[in-house]
C-alpha positions in Angstrom: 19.3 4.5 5.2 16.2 3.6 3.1 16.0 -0.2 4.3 14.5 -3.3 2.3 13.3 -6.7 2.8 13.3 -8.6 -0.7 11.2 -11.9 -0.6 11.9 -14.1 -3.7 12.7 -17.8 -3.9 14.2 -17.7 -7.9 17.8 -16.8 -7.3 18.2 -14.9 -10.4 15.5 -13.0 -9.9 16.2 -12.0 -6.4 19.6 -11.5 -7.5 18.5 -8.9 -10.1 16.0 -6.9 -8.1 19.0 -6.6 -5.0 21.8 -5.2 -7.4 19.1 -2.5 -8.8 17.8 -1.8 -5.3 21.4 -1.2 -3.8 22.3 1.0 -7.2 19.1 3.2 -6.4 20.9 3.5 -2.9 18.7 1.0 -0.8 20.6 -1.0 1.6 18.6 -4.4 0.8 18.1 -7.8 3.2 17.0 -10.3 1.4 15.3 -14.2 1.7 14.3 -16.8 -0.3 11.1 -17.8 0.9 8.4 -16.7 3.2 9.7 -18.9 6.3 12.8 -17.0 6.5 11.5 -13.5 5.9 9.5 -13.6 8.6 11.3 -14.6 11.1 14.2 -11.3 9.7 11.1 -9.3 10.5 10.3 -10.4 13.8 14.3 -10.1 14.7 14.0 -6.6 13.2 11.5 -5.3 11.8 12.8 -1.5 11.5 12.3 -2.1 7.1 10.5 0.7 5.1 9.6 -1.3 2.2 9.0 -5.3 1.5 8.9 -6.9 -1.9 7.3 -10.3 -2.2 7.3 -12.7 -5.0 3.4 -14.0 -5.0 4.5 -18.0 -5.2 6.7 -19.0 -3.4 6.7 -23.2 -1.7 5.7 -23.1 1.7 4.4 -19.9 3.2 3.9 -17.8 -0.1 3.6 -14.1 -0.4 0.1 -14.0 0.4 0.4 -15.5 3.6 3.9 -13.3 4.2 2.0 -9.7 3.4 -1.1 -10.8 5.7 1.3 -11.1 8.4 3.5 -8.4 7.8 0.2 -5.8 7.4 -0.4 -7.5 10.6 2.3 -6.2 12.5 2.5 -3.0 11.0 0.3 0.0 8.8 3.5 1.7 7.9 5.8 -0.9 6.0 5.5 -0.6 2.0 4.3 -4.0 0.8 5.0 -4.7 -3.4 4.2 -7.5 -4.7 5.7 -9.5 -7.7 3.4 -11.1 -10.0 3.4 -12.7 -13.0 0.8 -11.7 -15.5 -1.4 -15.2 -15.4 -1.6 -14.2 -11.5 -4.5 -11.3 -11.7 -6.4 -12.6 -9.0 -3.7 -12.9 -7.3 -2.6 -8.9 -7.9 -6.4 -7.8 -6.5 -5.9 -10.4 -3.0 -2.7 -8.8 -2.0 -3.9 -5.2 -2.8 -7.1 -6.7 -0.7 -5.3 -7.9 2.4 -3.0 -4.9 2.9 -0.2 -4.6 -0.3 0.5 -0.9 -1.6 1.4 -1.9 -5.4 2.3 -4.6 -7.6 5.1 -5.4 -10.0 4.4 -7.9 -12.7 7.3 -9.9 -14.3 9.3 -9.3 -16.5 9.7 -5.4 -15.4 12.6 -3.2 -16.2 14.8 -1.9 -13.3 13.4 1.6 -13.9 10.2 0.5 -13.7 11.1 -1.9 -10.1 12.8 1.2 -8.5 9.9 3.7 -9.8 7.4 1.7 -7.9 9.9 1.2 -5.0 10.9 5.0 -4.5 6.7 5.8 -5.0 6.3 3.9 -1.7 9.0 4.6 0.1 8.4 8.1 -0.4 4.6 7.8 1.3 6.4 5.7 4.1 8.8 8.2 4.4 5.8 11.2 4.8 4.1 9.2 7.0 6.9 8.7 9.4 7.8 12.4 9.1 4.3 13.8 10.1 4.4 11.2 13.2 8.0 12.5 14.2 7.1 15.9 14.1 3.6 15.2 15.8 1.3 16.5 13.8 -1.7 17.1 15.7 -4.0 18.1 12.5 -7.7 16.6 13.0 -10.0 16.2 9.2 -13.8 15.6 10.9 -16.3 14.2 8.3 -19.6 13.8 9.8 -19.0 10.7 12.1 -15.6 10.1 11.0 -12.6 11.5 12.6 -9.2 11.1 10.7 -6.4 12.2 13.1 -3.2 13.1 10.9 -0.5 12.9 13.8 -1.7 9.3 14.8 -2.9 8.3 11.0 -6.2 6.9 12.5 -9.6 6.6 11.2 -12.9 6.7 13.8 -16.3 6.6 13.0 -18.4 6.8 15.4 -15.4 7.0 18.3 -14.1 3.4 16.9 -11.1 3.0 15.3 -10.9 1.6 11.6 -7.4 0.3 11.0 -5.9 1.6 7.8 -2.6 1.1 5.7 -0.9 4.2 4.8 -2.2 3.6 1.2 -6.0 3.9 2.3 -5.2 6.6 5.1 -4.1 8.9 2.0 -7.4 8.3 -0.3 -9.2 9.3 2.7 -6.9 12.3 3.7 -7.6 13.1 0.0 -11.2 12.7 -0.1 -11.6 14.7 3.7 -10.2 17.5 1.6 -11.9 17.7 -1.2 -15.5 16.9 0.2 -18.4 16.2 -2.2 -15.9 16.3 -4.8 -15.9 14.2 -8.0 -12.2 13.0 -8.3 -10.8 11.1 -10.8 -9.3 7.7 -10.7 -6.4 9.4 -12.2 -6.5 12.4 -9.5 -6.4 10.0 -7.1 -3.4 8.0 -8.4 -1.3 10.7 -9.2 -1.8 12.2 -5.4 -1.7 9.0 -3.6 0.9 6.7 -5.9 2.8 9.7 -7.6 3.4 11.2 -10.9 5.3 8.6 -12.3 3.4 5.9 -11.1 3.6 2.8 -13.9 0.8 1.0 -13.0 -3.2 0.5 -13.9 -5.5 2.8 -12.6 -7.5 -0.6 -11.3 -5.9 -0.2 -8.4 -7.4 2.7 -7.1 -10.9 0.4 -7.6 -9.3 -2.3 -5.4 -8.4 0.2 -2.9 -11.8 1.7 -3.1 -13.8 -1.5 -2.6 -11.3 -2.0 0.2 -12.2 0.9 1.7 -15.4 0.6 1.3 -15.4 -2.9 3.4 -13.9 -1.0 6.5 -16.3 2.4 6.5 -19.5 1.4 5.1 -22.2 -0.1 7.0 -23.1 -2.2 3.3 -20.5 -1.9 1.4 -22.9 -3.0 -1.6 -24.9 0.3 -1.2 -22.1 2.8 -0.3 -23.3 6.2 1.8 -19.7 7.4 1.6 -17.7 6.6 -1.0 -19.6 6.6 -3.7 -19.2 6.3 -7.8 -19.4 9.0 -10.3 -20.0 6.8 -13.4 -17.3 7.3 -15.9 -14.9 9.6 -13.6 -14.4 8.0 -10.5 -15.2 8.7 -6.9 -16.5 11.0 -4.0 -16.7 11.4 -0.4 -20.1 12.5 1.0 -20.3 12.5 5.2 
């Protein structure tokens, strides 16, 4: 069963995302603030995908992704936004989040975004079980696909699952100009709602774990009006 933690303190809200989550055949747990989901998680934390509502009183959503990213790479973090909240949107992505929702959204929209990460949880978990021993080498960087690990150097870079696919993609397509919209279609799917933007967030991201200065890339580097390429 595809399982879900929903984190949202407005009842009506929460309410709606649950019923469209269990129609889209998601057995859903929910809480009403960040207090409460986090202890669910640390009773059991076997959940593909969480949704967190950015403000919440008390621990907010922030402060709930930071710890669930954490304990684990693998979990799908979305968070809910509302449109005033755009720095808000680039600090999740920043500290671990896969996507964002901003309110109000449209149940196709909420279960687009939702099935999009679940389905790169879902790979993830699938390569692991069937213990893929596949190595990409890049230069110094070693990224090992049955582990999902990044080394540079022999020391390990942690990654979420969104950032271990944008390398994956860029170890295969080496000194290749990819487009931002390449790379969202490959890494957040076809039908993907969102703003390309968050390919720059994961980018600069990136960029903060594998360059040496991250303000004068070696590695990731821009192609002005396209997007990006790897160079070992």
């Amino acid at each position: 069963m595809k399982k879900i933690l929903v984190v949202e303190d407005e009842a009506a809200i929460r309410e709606f995302v649950v019923i469209n989550l269990q129609r889209a055949g998601y057995e859903v747990t929910e809480a009403d603030c960040g207090e409460k989901a986090l202890q669910i998680y640390s009773e059991n934390p076997d959940f593909d995908v969480a949704i967190l509502d950015i403000m919440m009183p008390g621990i907010d959503g922030i402060a709930v992704c930071k710890e669930l990213r954490k304990q684990s790479s693998e979990i799908g973090i979305i968070m809910l936004t509302a449109k005033t909240q755009e720095m808000d949107k680039v600090t999740g992505l920043m500290i671990g989040a896969d996507d964002y929702v901003t309110k109000p959204f449209s149940p196709s929209e909420l279960v687009a975004r939702v099935d999009a990460t679940y389905r790169r949880v879902a790979l993830a978990q699938m390569r692991s079980d069937n213990k893929f021993k596949e190595e990409l080498k890049s230069g110094e960087f070693v990224l090992n696909m049955r582990n999902r690990t990044l080394l540079k150097s022999g020391n390990l870079i942690e990654l979420t699952q969104v950032e271990f696919q944008i390398m994956e993609y860029f170890f295969s397509n080496p000194s290749t100009a990819l487009s931002r919209t390449d790379i969202l279609t490959h890494v957040w799917g076809e039908d993907y709602y969102g703003e390309e933007k968050i390919v720059d967030v994961n980018i600069r991201r990136l960029r903060m774990k594998v360059e040496d200065e991250p303000s004068m890339p070696k590695h990731i580097l821009t192609v002005w009006g396209l997007g990006y390429k790897w160079e070992a």
